[in-house]
BANUKE-60717 format. One record per residue (C-alpha): residue in one letter; z, x, y; residue number from 1. Coordinates in nm, 4 decimals, decimal comma, always signed. Layout:
<nodes>
<resn A c3 Z c1 X c2 Y resi NUM>;
...
</nodes>
This chain:
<nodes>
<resn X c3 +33,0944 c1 +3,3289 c2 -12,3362 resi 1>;
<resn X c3 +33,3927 c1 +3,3957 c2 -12,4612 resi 2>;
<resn X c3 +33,7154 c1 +3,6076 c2 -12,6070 resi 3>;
<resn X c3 +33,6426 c1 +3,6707 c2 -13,0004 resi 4>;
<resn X c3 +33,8131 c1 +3,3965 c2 -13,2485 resi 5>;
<resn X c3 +33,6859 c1 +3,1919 c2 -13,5186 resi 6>;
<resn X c3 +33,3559 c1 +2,9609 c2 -13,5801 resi 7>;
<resn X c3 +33,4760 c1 +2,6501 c2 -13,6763 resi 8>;
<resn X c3 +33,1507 c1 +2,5031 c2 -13,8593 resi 9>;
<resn X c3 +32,9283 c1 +2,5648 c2 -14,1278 resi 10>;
<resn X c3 +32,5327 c1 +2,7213 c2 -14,1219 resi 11>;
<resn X c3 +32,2878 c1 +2,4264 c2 -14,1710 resi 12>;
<resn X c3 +31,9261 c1 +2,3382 c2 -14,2509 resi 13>;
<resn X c3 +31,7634 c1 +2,4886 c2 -13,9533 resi 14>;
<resn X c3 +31,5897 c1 +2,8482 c2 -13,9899 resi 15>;
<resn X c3 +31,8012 c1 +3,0867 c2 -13,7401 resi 16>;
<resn X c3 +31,5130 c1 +3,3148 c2 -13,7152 resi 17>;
<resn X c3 +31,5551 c1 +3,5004 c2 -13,3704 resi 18>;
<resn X c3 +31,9032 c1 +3,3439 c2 -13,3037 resi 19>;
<resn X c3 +32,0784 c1 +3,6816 c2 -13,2198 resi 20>;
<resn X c3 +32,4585 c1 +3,7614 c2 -13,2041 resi 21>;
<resn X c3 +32,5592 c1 +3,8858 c2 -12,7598 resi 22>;
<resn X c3 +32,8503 c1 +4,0863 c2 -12,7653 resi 23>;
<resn X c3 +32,9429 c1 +4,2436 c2 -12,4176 resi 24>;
<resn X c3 +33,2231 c1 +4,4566 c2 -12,2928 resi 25>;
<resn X c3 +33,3282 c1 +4,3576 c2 -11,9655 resi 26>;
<resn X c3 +33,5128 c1 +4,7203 c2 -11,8574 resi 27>;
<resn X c3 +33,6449 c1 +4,5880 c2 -11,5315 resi 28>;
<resn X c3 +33,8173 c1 +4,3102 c2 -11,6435 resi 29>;
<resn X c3 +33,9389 c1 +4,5192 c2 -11,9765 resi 30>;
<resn X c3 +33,7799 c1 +4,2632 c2 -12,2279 resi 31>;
<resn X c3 +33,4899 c1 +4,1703 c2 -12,4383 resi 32>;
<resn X c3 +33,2848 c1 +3,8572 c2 -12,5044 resi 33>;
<resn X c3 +33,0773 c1 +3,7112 c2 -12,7199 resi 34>;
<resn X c3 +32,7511 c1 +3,4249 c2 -12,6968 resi 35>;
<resn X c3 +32,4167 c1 +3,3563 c2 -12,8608 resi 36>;
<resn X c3 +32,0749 c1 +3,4569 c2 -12,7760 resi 37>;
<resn X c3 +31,6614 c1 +3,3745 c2 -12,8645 resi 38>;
<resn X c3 +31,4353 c1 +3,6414 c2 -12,9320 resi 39>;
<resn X c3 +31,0666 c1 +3,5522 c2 -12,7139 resi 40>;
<resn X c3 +30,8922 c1 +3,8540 c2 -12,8665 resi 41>;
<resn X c3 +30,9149 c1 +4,0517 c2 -13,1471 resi 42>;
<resn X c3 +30,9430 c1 +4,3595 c2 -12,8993 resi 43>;
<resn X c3 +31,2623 c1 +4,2421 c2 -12,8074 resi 44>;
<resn X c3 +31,2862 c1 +3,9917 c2 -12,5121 resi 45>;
<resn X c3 +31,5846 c1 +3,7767 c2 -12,5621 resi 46>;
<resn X c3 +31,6996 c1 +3,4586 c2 -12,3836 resi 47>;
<resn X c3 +32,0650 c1 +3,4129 c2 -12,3124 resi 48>;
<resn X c3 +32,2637 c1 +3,2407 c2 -12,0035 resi 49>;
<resn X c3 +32,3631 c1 +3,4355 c2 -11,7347 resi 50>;
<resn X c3 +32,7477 c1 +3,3439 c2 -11,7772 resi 51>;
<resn X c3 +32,7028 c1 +3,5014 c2 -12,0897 resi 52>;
<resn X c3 +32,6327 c1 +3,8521 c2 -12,0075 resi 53>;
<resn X c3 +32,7701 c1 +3,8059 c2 -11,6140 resi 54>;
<resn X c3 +33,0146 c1 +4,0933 c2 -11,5445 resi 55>;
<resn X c3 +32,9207 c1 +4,2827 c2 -11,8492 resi 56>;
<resn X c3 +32,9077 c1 +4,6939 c2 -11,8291 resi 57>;
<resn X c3 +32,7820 c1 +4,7012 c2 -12,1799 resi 58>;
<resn X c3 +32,5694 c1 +4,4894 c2 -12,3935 resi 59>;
<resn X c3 +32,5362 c1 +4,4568 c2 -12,8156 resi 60>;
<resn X c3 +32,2705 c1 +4,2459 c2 -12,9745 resi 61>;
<resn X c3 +32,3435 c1 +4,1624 c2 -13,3402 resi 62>;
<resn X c3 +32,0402 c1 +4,0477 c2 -13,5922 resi 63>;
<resn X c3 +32,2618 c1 +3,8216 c2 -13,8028 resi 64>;
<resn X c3 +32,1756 c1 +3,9139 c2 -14,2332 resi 65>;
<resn X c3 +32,0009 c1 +4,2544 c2 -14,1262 resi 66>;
<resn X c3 +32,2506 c1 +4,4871 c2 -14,0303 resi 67>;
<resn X c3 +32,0470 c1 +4,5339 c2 -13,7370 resi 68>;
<resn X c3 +32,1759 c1 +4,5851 c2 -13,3646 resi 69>;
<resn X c3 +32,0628 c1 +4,6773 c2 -13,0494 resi 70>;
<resn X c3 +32,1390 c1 +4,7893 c2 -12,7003 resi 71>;
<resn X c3 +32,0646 c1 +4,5698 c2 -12,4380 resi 72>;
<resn X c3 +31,9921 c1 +4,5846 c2 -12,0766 resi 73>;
<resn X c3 +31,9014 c1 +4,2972 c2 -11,8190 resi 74>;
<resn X c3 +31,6037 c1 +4,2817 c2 -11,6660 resi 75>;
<resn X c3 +31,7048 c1 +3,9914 c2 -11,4269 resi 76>;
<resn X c3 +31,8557 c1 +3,6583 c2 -11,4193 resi 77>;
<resn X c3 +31,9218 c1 +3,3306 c2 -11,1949 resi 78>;
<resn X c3 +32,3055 c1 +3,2405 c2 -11,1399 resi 79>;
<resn X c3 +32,2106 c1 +2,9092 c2 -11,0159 resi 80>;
<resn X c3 +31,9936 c1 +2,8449 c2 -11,3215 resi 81>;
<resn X c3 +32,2501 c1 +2,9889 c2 -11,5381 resi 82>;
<resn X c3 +31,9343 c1 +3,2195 c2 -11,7381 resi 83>;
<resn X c3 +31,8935 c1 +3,5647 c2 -11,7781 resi 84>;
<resn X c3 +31,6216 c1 +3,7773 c2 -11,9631 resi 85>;
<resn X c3 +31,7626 c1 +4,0626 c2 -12,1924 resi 86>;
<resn X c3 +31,5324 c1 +4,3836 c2 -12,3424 resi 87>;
<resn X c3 +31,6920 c1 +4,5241 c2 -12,6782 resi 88>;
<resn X c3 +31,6306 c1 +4,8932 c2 -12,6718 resi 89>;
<resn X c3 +31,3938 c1 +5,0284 c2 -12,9484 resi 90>;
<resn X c3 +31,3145 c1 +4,6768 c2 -13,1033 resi 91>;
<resn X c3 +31,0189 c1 +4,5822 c2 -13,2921 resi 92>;
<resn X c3 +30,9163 c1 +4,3454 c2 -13,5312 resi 93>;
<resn X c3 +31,1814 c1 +4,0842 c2 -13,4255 resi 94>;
<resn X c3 +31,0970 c1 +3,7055 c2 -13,5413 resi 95>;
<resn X c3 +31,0981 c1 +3,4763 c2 -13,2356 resi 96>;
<resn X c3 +31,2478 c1 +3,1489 c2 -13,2112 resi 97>;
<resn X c3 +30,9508 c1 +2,8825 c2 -13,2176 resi 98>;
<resn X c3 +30,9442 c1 +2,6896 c2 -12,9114 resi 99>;
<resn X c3 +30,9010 c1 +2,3302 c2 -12,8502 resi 100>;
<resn X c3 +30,7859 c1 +2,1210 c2 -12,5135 resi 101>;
<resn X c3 +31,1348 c1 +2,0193 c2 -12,3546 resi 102>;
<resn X c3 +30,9101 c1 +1,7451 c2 -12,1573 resi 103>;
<resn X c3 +30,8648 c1 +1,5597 c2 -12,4414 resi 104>;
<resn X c3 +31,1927 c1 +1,4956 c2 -12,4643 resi 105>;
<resn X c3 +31,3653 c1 +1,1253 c2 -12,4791 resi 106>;
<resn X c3 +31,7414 c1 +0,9694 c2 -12,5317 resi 107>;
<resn X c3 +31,8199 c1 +0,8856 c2 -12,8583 resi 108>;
<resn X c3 +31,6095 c1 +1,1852 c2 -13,0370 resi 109>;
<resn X c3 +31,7970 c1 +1,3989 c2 -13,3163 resi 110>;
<resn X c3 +31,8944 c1 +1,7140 c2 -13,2259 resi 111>;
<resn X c3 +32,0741 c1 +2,0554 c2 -13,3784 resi 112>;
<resn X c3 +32,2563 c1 +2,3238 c2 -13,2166 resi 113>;
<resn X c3 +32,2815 c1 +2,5955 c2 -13,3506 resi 114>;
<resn X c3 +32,4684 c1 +2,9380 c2 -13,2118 resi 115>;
<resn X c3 +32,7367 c1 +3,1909 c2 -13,2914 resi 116>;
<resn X c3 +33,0205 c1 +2,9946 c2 -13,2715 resi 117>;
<resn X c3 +33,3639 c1 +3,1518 c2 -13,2225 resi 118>;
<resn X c3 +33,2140 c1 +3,4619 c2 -13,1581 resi 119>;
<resn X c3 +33,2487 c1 +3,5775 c2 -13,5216 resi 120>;
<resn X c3 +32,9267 c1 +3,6612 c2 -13,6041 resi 121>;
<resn X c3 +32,7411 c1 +3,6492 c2 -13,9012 resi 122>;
<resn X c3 +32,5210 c1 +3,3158 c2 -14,0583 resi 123>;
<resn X c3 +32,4861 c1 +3,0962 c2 -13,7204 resi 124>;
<resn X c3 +32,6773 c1 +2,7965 c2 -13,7242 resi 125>;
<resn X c3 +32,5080 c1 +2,4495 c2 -13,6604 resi 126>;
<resn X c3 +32,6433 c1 +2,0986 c2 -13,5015 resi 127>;
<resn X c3 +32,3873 c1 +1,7919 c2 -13,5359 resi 128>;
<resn X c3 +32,3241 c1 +1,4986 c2 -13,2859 resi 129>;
<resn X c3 +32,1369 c1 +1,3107 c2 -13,0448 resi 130>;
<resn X c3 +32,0150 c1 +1,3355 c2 -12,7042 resi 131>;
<resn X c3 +32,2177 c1 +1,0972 c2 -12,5131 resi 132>;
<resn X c3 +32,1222 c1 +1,1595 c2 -12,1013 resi 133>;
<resn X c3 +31,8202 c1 +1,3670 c2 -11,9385 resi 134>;
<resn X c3 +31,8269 c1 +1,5230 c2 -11,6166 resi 135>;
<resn X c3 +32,1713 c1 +1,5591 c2 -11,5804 resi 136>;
<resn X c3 +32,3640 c1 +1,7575 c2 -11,3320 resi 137>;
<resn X c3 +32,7283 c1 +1,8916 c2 -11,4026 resi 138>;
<resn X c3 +32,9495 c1 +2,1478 c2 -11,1593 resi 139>;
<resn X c3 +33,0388 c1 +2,4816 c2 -11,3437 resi 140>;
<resn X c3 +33,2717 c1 +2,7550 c2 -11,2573 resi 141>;
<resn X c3 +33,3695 c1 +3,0444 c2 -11,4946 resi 142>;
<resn X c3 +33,7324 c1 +3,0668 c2 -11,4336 resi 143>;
<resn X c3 +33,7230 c1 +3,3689 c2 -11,1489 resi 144>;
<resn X c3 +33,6128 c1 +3,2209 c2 -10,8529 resi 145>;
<resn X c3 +33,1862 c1 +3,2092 c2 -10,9276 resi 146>;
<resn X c3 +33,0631 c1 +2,8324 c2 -10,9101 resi 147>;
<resn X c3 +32,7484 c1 +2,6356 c2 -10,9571 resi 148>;
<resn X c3 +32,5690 c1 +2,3233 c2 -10,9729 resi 149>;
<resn X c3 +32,3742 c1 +2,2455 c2 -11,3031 resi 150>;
<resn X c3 +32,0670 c1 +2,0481 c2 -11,2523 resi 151>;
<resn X c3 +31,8216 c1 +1,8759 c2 -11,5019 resi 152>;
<resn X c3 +32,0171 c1 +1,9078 c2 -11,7767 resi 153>;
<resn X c3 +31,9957 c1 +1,7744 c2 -12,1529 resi 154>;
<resn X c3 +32,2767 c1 +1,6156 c2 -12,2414 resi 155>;
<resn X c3 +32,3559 c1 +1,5587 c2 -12,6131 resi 156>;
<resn X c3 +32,6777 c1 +1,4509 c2 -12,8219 resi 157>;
<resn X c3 +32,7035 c1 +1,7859 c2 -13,1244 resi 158>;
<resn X c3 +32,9963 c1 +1,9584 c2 -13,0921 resi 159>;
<resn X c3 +32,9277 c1 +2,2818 c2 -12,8925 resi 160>;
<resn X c3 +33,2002 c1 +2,5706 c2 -12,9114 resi 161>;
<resn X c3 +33,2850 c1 +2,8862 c2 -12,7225 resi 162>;
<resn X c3 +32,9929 c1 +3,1365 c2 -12,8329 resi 163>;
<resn X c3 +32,6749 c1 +2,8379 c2 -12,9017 resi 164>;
<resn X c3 +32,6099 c1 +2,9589 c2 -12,5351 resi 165>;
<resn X c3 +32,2353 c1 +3,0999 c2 -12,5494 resi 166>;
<resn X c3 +32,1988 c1 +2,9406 c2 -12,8089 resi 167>;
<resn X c3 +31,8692 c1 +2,7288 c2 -12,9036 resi 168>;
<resn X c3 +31,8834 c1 +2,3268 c2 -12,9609 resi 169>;
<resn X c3 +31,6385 c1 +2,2440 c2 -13,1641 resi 170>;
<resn X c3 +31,4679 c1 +1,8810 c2 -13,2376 resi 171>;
<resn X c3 +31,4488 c1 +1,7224 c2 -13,5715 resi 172>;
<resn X c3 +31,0190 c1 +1,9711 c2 -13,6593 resi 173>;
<resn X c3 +31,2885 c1 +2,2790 c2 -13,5950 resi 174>;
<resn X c3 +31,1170 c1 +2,3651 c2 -13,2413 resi 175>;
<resn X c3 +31,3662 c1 +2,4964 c2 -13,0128 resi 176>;
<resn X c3 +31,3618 c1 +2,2320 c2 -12,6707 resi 177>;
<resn X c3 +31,6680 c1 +2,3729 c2 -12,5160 resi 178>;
<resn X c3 +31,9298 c1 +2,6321 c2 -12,4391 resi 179>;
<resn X c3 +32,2875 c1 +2,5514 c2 -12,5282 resi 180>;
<resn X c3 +32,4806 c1 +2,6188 c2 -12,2191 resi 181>;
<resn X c3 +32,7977 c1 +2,4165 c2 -12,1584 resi 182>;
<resn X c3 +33,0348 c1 +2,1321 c2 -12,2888 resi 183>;
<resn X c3 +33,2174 c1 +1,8829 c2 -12,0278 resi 184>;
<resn X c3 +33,4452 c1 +2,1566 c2 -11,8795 resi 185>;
<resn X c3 +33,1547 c1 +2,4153 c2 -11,7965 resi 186>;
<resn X c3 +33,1781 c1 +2,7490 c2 -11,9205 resi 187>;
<resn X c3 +33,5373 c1 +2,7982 c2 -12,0219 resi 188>;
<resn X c3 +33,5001 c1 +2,5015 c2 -12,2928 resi 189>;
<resn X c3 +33,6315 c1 +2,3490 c2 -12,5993 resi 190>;
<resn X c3 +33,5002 c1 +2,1680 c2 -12,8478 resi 191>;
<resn X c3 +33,3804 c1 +1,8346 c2 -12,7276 resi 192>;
<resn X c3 +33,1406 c1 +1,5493 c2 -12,8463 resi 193>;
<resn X c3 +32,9481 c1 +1,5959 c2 -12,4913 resi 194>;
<resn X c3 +32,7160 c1 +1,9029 c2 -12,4142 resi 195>;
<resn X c3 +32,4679 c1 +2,0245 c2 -12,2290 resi 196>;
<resn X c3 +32,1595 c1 +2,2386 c2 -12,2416 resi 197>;
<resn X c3 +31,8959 c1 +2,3762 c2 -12,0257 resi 198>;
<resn X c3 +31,5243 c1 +2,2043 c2 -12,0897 resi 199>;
<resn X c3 +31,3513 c1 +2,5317 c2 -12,2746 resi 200>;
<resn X c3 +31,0577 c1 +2,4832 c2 -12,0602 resi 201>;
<resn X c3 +31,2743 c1 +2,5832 c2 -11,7459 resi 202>;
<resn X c3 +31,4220 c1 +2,8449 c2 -11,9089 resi 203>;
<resn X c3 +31,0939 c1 +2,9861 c2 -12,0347 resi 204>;
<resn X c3 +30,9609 c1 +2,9600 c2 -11,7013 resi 205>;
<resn X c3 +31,2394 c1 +3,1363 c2 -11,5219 resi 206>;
<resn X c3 +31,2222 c1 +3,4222 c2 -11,8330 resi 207>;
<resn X c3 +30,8206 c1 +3,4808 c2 -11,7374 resi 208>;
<resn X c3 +30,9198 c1 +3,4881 c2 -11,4019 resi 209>;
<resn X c3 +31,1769 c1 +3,7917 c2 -11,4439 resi 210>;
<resn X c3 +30,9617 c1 +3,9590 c2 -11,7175 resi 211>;
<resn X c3 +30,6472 c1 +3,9558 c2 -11,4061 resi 212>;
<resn X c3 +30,9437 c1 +4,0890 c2 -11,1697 resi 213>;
<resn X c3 +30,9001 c1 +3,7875 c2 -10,9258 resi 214>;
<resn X c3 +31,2620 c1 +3,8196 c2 -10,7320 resi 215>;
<resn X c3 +31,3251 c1 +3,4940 c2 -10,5155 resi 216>;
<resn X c3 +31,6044 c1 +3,3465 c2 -10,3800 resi 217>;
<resn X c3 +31,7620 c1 +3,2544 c2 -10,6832 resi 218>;
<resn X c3 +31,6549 c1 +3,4521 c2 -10,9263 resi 219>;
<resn X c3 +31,7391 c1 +3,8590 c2 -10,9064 resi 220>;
<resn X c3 +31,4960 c1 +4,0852 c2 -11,0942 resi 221>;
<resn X c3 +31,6528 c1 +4,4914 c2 -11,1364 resi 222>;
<resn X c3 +31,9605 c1 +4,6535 c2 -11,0904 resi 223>;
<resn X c3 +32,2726 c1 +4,4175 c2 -10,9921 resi 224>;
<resn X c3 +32,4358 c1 +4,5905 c2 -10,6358 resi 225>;
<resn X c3 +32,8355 c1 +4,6618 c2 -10,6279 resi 226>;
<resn X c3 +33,0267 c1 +4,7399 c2 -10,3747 resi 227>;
<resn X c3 +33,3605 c1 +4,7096 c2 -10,5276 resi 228>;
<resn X c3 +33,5689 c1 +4,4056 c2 -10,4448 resi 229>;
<resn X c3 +33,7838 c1 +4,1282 c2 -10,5980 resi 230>;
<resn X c3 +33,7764 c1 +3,8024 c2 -10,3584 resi 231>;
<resn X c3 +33,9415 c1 +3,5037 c2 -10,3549 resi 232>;
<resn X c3 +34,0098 c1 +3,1538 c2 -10,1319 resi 233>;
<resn X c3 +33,9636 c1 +3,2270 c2 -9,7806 resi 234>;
<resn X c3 +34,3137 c1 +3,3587 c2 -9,6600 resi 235>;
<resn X c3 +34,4920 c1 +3,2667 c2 -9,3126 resi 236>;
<resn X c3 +34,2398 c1 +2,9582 c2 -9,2333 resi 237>;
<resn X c3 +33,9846 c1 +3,1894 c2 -9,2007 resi 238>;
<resn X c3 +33,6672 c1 +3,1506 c2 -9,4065 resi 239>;
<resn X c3 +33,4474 c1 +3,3330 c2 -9,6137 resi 240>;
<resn X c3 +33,5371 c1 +3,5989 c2 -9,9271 resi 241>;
<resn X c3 +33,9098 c1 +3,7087 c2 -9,8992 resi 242>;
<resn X c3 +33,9721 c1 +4,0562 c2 -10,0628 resi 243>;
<resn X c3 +34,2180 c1 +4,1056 c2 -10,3108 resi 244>;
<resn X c3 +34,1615 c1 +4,4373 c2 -10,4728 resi 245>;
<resn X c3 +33,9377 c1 +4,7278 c2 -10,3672 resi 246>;
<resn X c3 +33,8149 c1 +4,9597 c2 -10,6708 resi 247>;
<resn X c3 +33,9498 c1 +5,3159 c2 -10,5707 resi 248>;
<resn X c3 +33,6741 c1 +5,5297 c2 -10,4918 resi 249>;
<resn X c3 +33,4377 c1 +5,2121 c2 -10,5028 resi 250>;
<resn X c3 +33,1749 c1 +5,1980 c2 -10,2237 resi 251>;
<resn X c3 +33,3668 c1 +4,9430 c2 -10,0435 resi 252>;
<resn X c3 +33,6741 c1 +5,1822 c2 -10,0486 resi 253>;
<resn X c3 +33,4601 c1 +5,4575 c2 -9,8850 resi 254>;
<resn X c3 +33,3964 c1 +5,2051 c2 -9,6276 resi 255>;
<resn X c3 +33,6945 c1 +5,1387 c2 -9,5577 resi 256>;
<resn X c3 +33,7443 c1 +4,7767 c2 -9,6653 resi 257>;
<resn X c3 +34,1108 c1 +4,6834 c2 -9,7392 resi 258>;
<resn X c3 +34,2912 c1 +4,3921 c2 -9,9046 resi 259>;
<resn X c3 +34,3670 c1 +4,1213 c2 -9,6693 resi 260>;
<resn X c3 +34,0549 c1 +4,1653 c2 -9,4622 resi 261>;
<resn X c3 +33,8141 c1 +3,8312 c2 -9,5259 resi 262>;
<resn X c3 +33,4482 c1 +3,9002 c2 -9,5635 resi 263>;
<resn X c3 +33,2707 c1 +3,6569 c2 -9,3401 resi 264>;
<resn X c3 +32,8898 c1 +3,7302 c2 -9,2882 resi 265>;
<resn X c3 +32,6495 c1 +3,9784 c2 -9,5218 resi 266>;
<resn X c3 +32,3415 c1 +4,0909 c2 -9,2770 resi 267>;
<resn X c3 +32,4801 c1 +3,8291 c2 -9,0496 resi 268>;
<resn X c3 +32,4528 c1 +3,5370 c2 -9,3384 resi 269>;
<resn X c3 +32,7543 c1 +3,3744 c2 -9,3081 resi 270>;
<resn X c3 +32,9600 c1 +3,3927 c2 -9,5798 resi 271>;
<resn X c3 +33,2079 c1 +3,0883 c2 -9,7096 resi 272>;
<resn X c3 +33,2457 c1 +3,1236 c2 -10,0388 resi 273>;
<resn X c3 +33,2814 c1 +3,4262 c2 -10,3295 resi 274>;
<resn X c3 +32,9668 c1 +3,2316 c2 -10,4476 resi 275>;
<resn X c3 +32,7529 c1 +3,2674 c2 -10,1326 resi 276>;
<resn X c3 +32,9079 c1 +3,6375 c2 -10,1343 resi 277>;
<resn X c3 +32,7259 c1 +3,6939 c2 -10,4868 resi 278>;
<resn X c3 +32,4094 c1 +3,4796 c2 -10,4371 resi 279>;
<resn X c3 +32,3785 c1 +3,7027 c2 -10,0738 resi 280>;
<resn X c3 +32,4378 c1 +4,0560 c2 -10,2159 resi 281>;
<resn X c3 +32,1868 c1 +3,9837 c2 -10,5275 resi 282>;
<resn X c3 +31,9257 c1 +4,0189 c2 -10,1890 resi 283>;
<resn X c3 +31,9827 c1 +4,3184 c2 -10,2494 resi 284>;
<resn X c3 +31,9282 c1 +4,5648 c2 -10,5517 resi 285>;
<resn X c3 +32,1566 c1 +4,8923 c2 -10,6101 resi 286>;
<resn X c3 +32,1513 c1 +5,1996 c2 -10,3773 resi 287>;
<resn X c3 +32,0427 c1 +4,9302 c2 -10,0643 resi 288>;
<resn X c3 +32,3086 c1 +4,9310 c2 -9,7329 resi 289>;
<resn X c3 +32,4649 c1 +4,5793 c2 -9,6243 resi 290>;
<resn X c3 +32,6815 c1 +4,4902 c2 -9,3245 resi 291>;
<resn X c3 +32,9738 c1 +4,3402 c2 -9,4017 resi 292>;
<resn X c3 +33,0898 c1 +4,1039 c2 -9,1350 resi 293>;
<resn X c3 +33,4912 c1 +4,0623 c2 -9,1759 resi 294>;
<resn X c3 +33,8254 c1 +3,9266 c2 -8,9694 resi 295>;
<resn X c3 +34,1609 c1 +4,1083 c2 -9,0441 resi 296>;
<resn X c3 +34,4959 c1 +3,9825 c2 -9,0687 resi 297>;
<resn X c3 +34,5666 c1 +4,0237 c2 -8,7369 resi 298>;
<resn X c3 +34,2191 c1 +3,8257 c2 -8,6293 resi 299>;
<resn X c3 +34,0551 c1 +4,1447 c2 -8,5919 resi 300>;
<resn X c3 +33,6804 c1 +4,1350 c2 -8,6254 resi 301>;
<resn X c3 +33,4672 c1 +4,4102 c2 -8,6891 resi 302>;
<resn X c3 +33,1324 c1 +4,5045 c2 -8,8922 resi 303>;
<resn X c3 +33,0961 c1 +4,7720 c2 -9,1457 resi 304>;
<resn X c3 +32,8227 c1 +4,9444 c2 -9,3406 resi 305>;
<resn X c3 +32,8783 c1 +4,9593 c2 -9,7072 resi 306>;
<resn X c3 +32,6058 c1 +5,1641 c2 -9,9619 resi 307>;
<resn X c3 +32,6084 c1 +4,9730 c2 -10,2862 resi 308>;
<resn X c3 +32,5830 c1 +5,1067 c2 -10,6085 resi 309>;
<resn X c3 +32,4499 c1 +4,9824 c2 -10,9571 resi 310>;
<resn X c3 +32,6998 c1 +4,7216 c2 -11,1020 resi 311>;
<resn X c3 +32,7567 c1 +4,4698 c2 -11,3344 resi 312>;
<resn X c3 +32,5423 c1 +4,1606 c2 -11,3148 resi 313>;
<resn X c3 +32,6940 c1 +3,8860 c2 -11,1202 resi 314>;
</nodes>
């Protein structure tokens, strides 16, 4: 994901049938972003990471060369996994991406990513390789607090730039055998000779698992809950999810949750993190109560009943 600017590199060899253009507007943080996506089916399932579409209130999907473009909504995703599982409104006929068997994998195999780098749009651009590490594991965070360990990773040495994420890597038959998801720095990265993608098998796995509306603990299937806060670092050496902002009129602001309070337990799970705030409200889906748990500024404890309402996803 990332703020719109200029691809860097030039299209290549490999068809970019169903590699789509991901624009989103993110309305609460007054910006946009773009990524890359993979059309599954030609009814218009597409495979993008979640950091890609996280926090978005709106979502474009571009058909590079066809003037074509879509709506899209989110049927669920896993923050953990970094996946999530788009549906483009009204689609049909779409080419899919042809998949490979990520298993098959091994060090030293050619590889080409290929993705929408820069955000311009248009012709994909691609960056060529090898596969230098499997089953790697890097640490993540997207710049605003939200964190996560990467597990099981393919690591390769292209050049991968701000938009490739979502975007296929393909070995040297053209089958796609991963998802294009980070470079050394985690999501908010520059171009580097080290990147990383997620083993298409996973990915695939996790997709079927949203599309059959299988929620577990890490993967959230449906609407995304909000109640309406901004958190930070645990404030006053107390810890758990210290509030920053409150959205006026937000559902958190009708329970009267104020900046300055710290958010300690959800449904009595403690809290200690913003992470382990997000990964325990995505228990929940849109319209469901929670308990908030919380301390004040003057050690005040106290409990409070918030009724969430359909947000962005996390």
């Amino acid at each position: 994901m990332l703020a719109l600017g200029l691809a860097q590199r030039s299209p290549g060899a490999v068809s970019s049938a169903g590699v789509v253009d991901v624009t989103t507007n993110l309305a609460y943080e007054n910006g946009a972003a773009a990524g890359t996506g993979m059309v599954l089916s030609s009814s218009g399932l597409v495979l993008t990471n979640n950091h890609v579409i996280r926090g978005a209130t709106s979502i474009r999907v571009d058909v590079p060369g066809t003037g074509r473009n879509y709506v899209a909504s989110v049927l669920g995703y896993s923050v953990t996994a970094d996946v999530a599982l788009l549906r483009l409104r009204g689609a049909s006929g779409l080419h899919a991406v042809r998949l490979g068997n990520s298993s098959r994998l091994k060090v030293g195999a050619r590889v080409i990513a290929l993705g929408n780098a820069g955000g311009a749009g248009g012709a994909p651009a691609t960056s060529s390789g090898k596969v230098t590490g499997l089953n790697r594991s890097i640490d993540v965070s997207d710049g605003v607090g939200l964190t996560a360990r990467l597990t099981g990773l393919i690591r390769v040495d292209a050049t991968l730039e701000p938009g490739d994420s979502g975007g296929p890597l393909f070995d040297a038959a053209g089958r796609v055998i991963g998802m294009d998801t980070a470079a050394s720095v985690g999501f908010n990265f520059v171009s580097t000779h080290e990147g990383y993608a997620i083993p298409i098998n996973r990915a695939v796995s996790l997709a079927k698992q949203i599309q059959r509306g299988r929620t577990s603990a890490t993967v959230h299937v449906g609407s995304t809950p909000f109640i309406g806060v901004s958190v930070g670092a645990s404030g006053g050496g107390v810890v758990g999810a210290y509030v920053l902002r409150v959205a006026s009129g937000s559902p958190a602001d009708r329970a009267g949750i104020v900046v300055g309070e710290t958010i300690t337990t959800v449904d009595g799970r403690r809290i200690v993190s913003y992470t382990a705030l997000t990964l325990a409200l995505l228990r929940h889906h849109a319209g469901e109560t929670v308990t908030l748990g919380w301390v004040d500024e003057s050690g005040n404890t106290g409990k409070t009943r918030v009724k969430t309402v359909a947000g962005p996803p996390q």
